[in-house]
C-alpha positions as MATLAB code, in Angstrom:
seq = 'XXXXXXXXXXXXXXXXXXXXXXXXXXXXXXXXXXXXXXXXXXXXXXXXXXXXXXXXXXXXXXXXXXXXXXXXXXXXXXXXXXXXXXXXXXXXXXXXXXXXXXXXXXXXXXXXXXXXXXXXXXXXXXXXXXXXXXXXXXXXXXXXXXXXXXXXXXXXXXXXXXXXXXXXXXXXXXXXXXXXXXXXXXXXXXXXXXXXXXXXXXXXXXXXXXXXXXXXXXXXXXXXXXXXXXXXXXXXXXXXXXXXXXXXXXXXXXXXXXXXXXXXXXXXXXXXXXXXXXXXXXXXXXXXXXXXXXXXXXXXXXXXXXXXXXXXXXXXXXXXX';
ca = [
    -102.523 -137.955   39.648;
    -105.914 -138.611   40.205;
    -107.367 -139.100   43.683;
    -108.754 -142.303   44.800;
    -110.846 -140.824   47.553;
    -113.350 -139.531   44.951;
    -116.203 -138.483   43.694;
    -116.592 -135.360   45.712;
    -114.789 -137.088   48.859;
    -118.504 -137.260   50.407;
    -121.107 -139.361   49.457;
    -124.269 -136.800   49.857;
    -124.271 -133.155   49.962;
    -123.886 -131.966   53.522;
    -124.525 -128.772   55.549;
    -121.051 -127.296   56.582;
    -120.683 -124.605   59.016;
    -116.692 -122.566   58.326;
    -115.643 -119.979   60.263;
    -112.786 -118.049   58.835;
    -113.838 -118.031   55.343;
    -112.364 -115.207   54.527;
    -108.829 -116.543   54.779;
    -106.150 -118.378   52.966;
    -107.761 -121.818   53.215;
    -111.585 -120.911   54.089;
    -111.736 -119.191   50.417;
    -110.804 -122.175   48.518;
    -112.771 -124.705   51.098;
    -115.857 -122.413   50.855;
    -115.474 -122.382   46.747;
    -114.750 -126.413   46.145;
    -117.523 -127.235   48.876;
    -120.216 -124.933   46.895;
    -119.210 -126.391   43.828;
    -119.285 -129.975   44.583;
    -122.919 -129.604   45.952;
    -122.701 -128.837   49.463;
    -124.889 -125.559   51.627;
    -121.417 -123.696   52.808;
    -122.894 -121.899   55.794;
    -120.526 -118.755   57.435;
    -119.283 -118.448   60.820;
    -118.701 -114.604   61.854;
    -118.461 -112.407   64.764;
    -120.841 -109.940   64.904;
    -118.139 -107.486   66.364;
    -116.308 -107.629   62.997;
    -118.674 -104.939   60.993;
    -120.139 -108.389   59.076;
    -123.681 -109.056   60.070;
    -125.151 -112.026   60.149;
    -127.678 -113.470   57.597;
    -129.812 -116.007   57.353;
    -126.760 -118.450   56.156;
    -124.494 -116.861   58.502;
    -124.224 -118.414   62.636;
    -123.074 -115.656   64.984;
    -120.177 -115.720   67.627;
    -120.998 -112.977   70.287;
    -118.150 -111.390   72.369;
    -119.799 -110.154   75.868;
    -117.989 -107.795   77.662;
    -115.538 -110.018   79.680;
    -114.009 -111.127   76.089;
    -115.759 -114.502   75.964;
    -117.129 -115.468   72.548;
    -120.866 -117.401   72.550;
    -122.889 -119.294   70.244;
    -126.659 -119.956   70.151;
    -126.411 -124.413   70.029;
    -130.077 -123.478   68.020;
    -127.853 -122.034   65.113;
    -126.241 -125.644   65.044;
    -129.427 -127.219   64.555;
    -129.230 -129.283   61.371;
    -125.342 -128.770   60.566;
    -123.628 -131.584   59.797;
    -120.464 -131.044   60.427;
    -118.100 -127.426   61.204;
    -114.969 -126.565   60.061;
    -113.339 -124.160   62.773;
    -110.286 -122.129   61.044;
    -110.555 -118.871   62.209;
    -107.845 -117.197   64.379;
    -105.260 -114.259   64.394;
    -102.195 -114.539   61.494;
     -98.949 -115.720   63.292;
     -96.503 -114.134   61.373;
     -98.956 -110.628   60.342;
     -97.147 -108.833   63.274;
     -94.255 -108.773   64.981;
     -94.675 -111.063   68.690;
     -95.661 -108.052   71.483;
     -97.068 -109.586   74.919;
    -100.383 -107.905   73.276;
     -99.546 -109.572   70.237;
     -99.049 -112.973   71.302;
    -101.998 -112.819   73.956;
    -104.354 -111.696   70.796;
    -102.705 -115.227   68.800;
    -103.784 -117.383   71.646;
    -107.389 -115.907   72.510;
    -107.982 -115.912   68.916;
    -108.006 -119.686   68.854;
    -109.132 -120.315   72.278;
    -111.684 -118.229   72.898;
    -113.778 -118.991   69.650;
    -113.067 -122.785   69.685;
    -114.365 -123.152   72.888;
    -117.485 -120.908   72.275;
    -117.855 -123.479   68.941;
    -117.812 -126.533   70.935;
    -119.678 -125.577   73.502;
    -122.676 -124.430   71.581;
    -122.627 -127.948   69.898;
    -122.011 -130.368   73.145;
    -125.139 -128.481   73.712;
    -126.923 -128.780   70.858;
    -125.832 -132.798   70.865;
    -128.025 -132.664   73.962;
    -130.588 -130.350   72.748;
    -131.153 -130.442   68.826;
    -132.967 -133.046   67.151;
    -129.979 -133.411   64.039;
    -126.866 -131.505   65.424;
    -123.427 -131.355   64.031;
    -121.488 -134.350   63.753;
    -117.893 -133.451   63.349;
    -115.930 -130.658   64.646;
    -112.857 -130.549   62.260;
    -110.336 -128.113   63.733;
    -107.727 -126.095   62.425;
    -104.604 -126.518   64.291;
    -100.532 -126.653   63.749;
     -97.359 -128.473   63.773;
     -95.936 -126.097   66.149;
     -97.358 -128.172   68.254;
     -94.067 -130.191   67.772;
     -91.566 -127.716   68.533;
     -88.585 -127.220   66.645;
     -86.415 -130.383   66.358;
     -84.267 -132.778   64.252;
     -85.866 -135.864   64.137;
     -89.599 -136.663   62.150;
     -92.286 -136.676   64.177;
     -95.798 -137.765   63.603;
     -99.073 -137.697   65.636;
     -97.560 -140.383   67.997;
     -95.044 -137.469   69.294;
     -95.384 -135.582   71.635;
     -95.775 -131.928   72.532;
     -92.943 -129.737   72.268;
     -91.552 -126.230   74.213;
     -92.496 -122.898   73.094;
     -94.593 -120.573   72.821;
     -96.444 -122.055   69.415;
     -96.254 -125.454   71.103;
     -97.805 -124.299   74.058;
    -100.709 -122.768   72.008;
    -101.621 -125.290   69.990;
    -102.084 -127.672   73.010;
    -104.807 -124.643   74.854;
    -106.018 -124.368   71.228;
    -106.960 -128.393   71.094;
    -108.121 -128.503   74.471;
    -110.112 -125.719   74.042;
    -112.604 -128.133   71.771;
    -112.864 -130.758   75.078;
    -116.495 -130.025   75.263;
    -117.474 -130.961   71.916;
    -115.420 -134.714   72.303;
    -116.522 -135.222   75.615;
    -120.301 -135.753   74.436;
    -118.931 -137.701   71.549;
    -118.804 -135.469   69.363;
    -116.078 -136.280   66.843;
    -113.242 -133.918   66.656;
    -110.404 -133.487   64.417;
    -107.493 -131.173   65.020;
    -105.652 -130.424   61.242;
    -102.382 -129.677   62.243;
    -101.374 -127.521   58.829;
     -97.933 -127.282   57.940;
     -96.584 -124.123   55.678;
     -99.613 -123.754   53.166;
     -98.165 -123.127   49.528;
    -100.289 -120.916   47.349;
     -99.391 -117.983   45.377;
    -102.788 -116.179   46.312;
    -101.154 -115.587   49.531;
     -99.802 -116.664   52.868;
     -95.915 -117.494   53.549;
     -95.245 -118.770   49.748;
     -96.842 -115.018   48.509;
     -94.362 -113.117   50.848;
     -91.613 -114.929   49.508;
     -91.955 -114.717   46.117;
     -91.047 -111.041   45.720;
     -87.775 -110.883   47.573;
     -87.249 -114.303   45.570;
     -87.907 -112.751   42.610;
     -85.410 -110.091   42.558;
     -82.738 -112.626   43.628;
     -82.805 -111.271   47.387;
     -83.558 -115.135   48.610;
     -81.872 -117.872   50.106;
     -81.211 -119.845   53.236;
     -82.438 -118.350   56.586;
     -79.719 -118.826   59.346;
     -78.085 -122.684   59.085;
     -80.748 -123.697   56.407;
     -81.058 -126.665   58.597;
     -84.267 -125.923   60.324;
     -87.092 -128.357   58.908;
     -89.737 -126.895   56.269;
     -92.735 -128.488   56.648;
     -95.493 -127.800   53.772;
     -98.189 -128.687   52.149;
     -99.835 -127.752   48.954;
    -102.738 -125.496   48.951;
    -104.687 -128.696   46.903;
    -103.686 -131.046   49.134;
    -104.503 -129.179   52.534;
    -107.822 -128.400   50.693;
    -108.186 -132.499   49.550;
    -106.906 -133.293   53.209;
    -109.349 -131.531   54.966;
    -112.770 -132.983   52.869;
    -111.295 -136.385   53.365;
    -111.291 -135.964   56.950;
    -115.113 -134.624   56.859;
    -116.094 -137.256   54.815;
    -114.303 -140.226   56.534;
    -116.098 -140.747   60.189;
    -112.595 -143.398   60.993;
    -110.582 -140.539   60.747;
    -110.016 -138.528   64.164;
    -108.181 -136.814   66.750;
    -104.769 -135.111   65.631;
    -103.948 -135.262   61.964;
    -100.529 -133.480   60.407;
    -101.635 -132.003   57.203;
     -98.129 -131.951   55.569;
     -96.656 -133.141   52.381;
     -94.968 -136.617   53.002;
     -91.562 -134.783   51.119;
     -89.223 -134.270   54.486;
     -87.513 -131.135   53.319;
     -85.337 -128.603   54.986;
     -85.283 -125.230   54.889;
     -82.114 -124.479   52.790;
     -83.709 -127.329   50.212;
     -86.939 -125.271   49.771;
     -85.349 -122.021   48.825;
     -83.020 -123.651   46.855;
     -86.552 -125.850   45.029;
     -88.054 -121.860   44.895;
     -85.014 -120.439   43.059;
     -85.337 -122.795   40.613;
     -89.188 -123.248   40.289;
     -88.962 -119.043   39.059;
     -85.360 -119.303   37.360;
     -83.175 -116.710   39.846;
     -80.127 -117.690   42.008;
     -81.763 -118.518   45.812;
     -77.933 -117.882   47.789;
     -78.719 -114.671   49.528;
     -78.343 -115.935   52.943;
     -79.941 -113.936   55.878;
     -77.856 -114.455   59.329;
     -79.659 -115.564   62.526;
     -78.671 -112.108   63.910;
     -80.545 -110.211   61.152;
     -83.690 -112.231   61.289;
     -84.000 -111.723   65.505;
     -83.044 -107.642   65.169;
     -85.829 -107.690   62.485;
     -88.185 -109.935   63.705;
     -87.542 -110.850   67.034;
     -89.098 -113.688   68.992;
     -90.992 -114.407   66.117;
     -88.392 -114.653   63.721;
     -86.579 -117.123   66.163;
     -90.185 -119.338   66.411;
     -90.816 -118.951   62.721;
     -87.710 -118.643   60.659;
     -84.982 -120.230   62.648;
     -86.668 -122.826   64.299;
     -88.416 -125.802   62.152;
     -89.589 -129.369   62.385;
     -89.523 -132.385   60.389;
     -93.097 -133.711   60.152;
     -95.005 -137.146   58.539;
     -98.413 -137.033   57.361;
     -98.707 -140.716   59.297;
    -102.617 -140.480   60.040;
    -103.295 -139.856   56.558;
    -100.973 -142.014   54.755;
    -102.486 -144.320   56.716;
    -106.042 -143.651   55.973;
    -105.683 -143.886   51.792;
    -104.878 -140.462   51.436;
    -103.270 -139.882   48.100;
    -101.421 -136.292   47.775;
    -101.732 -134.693   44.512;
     -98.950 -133.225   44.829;
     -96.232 -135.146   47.437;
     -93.085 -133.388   46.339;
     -91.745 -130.036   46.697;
     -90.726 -129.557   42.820;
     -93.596 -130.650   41.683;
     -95.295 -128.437   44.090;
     -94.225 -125.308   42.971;
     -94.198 -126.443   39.527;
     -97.910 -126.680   39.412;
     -98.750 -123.773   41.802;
     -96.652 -120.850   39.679;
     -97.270 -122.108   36.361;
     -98.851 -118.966   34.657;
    -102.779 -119.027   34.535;
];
């Protein structure tokens, strides 16, 4: 299917600060951005044991834990593309743990938008988007779709996500405009949740988690990719914006999709009990608990998904090389 939001899904090559471009989606972005003619320039923190170059801007962390930027490193960005934070599901949920998920977010998205509100009052060209990595946690788990119109949920994800948003106030507030993506499950078999799943899958060890029931939301490594240049190139777009496959689907349909997408029987079931001896509270958040989620901001905005259903999906991301 070929995208109607193209060539390039900006009209002029841009200067785009990413921080987390090391991960799942900051790989690809970094990659498709370079190659369609944009200057890709790093966000890192110098406490990492990655030093900053000249294409590189630097988050500090003084001794009290805050992170800072210099707004003078923002001079002449056009937009930045926040997705940095701590994995969700890399460990299991300590108190340590789970404080480490939320400063992750908060600490460096605030540090982000405060250096630009004050380069906005300081720099002769500053940034003009913040585009924001976020989640549909935000949700909470539940039955019904919901869209950007709901509202937030209960939780600890839920709770999270709405620090993690707020946490960018400083940026909006001087008019700065400021997109949270909230990313469903990202599907690519270079990593993330679909890359854990495939070997258990493979030797016929997967299947429904608990009642099944639970809602799956996902979205195509493409598409979250596609989603989130159409969002830096279109200025109408902002605010909260669900990046998730318009394909409601539930949990017990996606293993059942993933059985069949790599030919082996998906009807090992793993009981609720299991999953919360083995993973505890985030097993229960993560694997037990879903949401049903619509893509409404985008749909409405011409976005065309490459690839809307789950079949298809998986057809085209584990097709061999």
């Amino acid at each position: 299917m070929q995208r109607t939001d193209n060539p390039n899904h900006a009209a002029r090559p841009m200067r785009i600060a990413v921080s987390g471009s090391h991960g799942l989606v900051g790989r690809e972005l970094c990659a498709v951005l370079s190659a369609a003619g944009h200057h890709v320039v790093r966000i890192v923190r110098v406490n990492s044991g990655e030093q900053p170059t000249r294409d590189c801007i630097a988050l500090t962390i003084d001794p009290t834990g805050a992170q800072r930027a210099l707004p003078t490193e923002f001079e002449g960005i056009d937009a930045v593309v926040h997705l940095a934070g701590a994995g969700i599901a890399d460990k299991r949920w300590s108190a340590a743990r789970k404080q480490e998920i939320l400063d992750s977010r908060v600490k460096s998205t605030r540090a982000i938008a405060e250096a630009m509100a004050t380069a906005q009052r300081t720099c002769e060209r500053p940034p003009r988007a913040l585009i924001c990595a976020s989640g549909v946690g935000y949700y909470g788990p539940g039955s019904s779709v919901v869209d950007e119109s709901s509202g937030a949920g209960l939780g600890f994800l839920a709770d999270v996500v709405q620090q993690w948003e707020e946490a960018s106030r400083s940026a909006r507030d001087v008019g700065i405009r400021t997109v949270h993506l909230r990313f469903g499950v990202i599907l690519s078999k270079r990593g993330g949740a679909l890359g854990a799943m495939l070997r258990p899958f493979r030797y016929g060890l997967g299947g429904p988690i608990g009642s099944g029931e639970q809602g799956f939301p996902w979205v195509a490594i493409d598409d979250a990719i596609g989603a989130l240049r159409y969002c830096l190139a279109r200025e109408s777009i902002d605010g909260a914006v669900n990046v998730v496959a318009p394909e409601q689907v539930s949990q017990r349909a996606f293993a059942k999709e993933l059985g069949k997408a790599i030919h082996r029987p998906a009807i090992a079931r793993m009981p609720a009990f299991l999953v919360r001896i083995i993973f505890g509270e985030m097993g229960q958040a993560l694997l037990l608990e879903g949401s049903f989620v619509a893509p409404r901001v985008l749909t409405e905005h011409g976005f065309v998904f490459a690839q809307p259903t789950l079949r298809g999906a998986l057809g085209r991301i584990l097709q061999p090389a």
